[in-house]
Backbone bond lengths (Angstrom), bond angles and torsions (degrees), N, CA, C in turn:
res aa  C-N    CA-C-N  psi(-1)  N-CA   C-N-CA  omega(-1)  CA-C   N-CA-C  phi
1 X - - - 1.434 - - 1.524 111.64 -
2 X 1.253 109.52 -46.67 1.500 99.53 168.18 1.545 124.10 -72.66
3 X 1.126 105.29 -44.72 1.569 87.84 168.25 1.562 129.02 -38.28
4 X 1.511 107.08 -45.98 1.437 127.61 177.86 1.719 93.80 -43.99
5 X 1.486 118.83 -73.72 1.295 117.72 -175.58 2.044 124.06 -42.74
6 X 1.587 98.63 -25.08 1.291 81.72 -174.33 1.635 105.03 -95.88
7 X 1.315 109.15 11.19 1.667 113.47 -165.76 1.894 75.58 -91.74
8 X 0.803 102.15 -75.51 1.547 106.19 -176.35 1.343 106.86 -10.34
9 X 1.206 104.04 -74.60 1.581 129.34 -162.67 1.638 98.09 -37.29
10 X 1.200 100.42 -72.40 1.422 120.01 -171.11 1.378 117.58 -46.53
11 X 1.515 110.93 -34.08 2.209 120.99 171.81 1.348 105.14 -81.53
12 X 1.148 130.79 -13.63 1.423 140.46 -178.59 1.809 104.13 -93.92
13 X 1.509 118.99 -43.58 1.184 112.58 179.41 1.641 103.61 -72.20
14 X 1.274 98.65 -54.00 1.827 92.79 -178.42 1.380 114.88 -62.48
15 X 1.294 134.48 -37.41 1.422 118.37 157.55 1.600 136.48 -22.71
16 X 1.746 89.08 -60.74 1.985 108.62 164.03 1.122 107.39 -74.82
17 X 1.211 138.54 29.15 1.646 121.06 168.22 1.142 108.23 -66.48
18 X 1.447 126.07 -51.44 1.504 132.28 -159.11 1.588 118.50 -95.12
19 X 1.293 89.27 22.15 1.539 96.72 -179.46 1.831 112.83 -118.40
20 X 1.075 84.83 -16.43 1.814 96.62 -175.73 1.193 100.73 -88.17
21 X 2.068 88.07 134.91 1.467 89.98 -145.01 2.030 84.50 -96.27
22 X 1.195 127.90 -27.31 1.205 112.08 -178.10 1.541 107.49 -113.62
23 X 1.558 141.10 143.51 1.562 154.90 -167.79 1.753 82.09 -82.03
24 X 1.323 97.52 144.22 1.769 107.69 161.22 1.300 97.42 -126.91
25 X 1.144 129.47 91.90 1.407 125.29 147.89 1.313 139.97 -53.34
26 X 1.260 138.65 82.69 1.320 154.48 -174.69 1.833 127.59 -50.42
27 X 1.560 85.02 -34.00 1.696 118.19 -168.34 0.996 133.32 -126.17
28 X 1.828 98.95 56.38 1.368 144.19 -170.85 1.457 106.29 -58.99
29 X 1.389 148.28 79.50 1.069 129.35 167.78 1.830 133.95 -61.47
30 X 1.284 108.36 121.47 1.326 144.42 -127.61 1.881 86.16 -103.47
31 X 1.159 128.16 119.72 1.805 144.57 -166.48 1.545 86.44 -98.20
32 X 1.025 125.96 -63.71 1.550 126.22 -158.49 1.638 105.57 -160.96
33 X 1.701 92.05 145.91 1.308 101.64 -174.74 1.619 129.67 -61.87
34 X 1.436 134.29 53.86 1.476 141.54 -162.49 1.102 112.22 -90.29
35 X 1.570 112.32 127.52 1.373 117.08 149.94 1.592 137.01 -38.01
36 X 1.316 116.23 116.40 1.173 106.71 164.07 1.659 134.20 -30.59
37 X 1.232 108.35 -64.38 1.644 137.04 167.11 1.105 127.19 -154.99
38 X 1.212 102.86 126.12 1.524 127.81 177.79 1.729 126.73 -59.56
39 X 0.658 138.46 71.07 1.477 147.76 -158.60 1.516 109.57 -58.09
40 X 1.216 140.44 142.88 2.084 138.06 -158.70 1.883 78.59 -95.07
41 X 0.872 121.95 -46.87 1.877 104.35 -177.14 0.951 119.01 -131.43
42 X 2.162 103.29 47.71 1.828 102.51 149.55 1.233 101.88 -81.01
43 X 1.780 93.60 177.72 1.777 108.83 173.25 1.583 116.70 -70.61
44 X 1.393 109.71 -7.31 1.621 109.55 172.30 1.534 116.53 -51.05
45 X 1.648 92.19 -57.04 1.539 104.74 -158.50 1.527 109.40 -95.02
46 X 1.616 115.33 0.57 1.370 115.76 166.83 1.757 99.97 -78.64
47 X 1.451 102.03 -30.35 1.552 101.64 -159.49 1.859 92.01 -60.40
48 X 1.046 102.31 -67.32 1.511 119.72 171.93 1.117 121.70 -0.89
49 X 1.712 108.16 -85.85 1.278 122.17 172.42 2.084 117.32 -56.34
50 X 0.863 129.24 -41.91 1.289 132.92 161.86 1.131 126.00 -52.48
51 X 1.285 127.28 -53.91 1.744 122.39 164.29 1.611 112.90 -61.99
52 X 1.767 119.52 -22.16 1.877 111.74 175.17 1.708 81.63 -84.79
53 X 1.517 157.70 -39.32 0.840 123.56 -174.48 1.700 132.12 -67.57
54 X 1.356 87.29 -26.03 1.742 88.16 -169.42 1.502 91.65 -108.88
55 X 1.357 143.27 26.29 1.339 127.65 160.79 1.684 109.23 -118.43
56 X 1.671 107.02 -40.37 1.612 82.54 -170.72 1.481 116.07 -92.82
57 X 1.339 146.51 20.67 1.100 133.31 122.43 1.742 132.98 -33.32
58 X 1.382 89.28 -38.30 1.688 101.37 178.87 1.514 91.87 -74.03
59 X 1.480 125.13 -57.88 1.138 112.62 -153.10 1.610 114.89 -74.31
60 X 1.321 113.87 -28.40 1.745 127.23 155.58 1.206 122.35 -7.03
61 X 1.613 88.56 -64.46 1.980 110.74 -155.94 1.444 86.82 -98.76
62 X 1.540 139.07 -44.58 1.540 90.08 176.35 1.456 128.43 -107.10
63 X 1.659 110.53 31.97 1.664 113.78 146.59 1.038 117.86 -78.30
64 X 2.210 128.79 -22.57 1.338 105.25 -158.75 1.594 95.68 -89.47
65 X 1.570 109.91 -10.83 1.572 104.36 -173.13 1.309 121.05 -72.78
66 X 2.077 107.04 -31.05 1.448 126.89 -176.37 1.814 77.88 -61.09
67 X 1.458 140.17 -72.62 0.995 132.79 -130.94 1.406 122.48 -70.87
68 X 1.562 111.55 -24.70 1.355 149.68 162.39 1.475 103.52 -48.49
69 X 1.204 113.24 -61.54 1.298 120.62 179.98 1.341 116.33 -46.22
70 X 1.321 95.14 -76.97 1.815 104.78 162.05 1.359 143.96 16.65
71 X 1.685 67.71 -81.03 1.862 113.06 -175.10 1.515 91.61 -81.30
72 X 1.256 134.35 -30.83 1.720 124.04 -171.28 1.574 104.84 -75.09
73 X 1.235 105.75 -46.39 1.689 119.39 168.14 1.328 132.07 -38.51
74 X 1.142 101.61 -78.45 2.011 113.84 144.95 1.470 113.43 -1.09
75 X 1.867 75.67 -86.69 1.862 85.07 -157.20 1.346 98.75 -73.99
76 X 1.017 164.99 67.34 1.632 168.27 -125.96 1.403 88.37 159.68
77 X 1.244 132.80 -70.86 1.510 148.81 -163.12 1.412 110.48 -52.80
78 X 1.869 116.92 -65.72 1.400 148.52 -170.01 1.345 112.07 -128.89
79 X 1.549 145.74 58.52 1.172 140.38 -152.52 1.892 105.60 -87.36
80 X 1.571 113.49 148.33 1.262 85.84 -165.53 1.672 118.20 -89.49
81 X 1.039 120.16 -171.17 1.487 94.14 -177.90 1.878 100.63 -157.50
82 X 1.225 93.56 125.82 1.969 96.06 -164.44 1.401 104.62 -79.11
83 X 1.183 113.51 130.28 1.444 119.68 167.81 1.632 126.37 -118.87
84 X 1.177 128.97 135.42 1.537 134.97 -177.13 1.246 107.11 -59.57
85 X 1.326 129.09 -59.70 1.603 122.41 -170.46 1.954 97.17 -113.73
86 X 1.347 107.64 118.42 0.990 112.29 -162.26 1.977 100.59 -89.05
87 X 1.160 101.21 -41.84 1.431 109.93 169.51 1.921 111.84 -53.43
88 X 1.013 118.62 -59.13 1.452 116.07 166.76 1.200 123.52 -42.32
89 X 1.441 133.41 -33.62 1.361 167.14 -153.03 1.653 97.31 -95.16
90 X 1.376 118.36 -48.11 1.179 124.59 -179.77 1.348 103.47 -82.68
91 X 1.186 129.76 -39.01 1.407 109.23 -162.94 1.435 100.64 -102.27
92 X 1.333 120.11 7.18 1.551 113.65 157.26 1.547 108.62 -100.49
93 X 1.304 137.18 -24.64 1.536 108.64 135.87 1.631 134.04 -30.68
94 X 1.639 108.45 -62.58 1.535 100.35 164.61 1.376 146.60 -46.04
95 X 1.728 110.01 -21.89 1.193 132.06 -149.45 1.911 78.90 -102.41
96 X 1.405 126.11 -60.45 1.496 126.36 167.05 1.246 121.06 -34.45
97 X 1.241 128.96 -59.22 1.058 135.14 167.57 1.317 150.74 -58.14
98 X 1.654 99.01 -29.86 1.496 108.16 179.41 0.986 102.69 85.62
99 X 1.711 159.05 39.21 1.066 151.93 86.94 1.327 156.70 -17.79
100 X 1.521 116.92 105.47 1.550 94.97 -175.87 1.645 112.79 -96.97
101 X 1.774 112.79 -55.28 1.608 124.31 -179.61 1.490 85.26 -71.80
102 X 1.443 122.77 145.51 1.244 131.51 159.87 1.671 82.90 -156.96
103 X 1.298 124.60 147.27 1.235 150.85 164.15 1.688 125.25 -81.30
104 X 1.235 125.86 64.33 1.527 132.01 -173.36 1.574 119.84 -67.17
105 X 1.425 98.03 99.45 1.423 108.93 -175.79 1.844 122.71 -78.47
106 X 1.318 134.74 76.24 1.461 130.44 -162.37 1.638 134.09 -75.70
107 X 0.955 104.09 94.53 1.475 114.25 -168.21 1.401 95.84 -86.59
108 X 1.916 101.83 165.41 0.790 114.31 -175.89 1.770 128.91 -72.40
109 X 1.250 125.79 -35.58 1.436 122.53 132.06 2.038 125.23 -120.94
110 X 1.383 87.32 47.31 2.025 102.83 167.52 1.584 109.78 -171.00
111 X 1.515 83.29 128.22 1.450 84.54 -178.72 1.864 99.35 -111.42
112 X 1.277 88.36 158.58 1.868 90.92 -158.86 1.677 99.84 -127.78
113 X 1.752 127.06 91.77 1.176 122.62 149.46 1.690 127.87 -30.19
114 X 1.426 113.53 134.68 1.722 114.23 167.50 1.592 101.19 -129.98
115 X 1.271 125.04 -173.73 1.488 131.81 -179.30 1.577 74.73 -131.81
């Protein structure tokens, strides 16, 4: 008997298919998990604002020190060094080195030798 009812059901729904005047889609497939709306004093956006307050200060001070570092390393390593005639500069690199093809790359204040 129930079966009977859902056979029914089912020649009766497909019958009205073409009559319904608007689709209800139920089985919305969903891209990413998003809030509807964001509320100014849910716990979302308290959470929010409280972890950028109490984390990126921390995280500030020890990127600018990692970056400090860095940069102290570097220029310690390859320090730069200003020169008046930059062309002279180059070809007394070549002349040190034993170079003839070297590739002179000219920036706007660095110019960057390659082999």
């Amino acid at each position: 008997m129930l079966l009977g009812r859902f056979a029914v059901a089912k020649r009766i729904g497909a019958s009205m298919a073409p009559f319904k005047t608007g689709a209800r889609n139920f089985a919305v497939q969903v891209t990413s998990p998003r809030p509807l709306s964001i509320r100014g004093d849910g716990l979302v956006l308290q959470c929010i604002s409280a972890a950028l307050i109490y984390f990126v200060p921390q995280d500030a001070v020890f990127l600018g020190g990692l970056f400090y570092l860095w940069h102290n390393t570097a220029t310690s390593i390859s320090p730069k060094v200003k020169k008046d005639d930059a062309d002279a500069a180059v070809e007394e690199f070549k002349a040190k080195k034993g170079l003839e093809n070297v590739k002179v790359s000219k920036g706007r204040s660095t110019w960057t030798v390659s082999i």
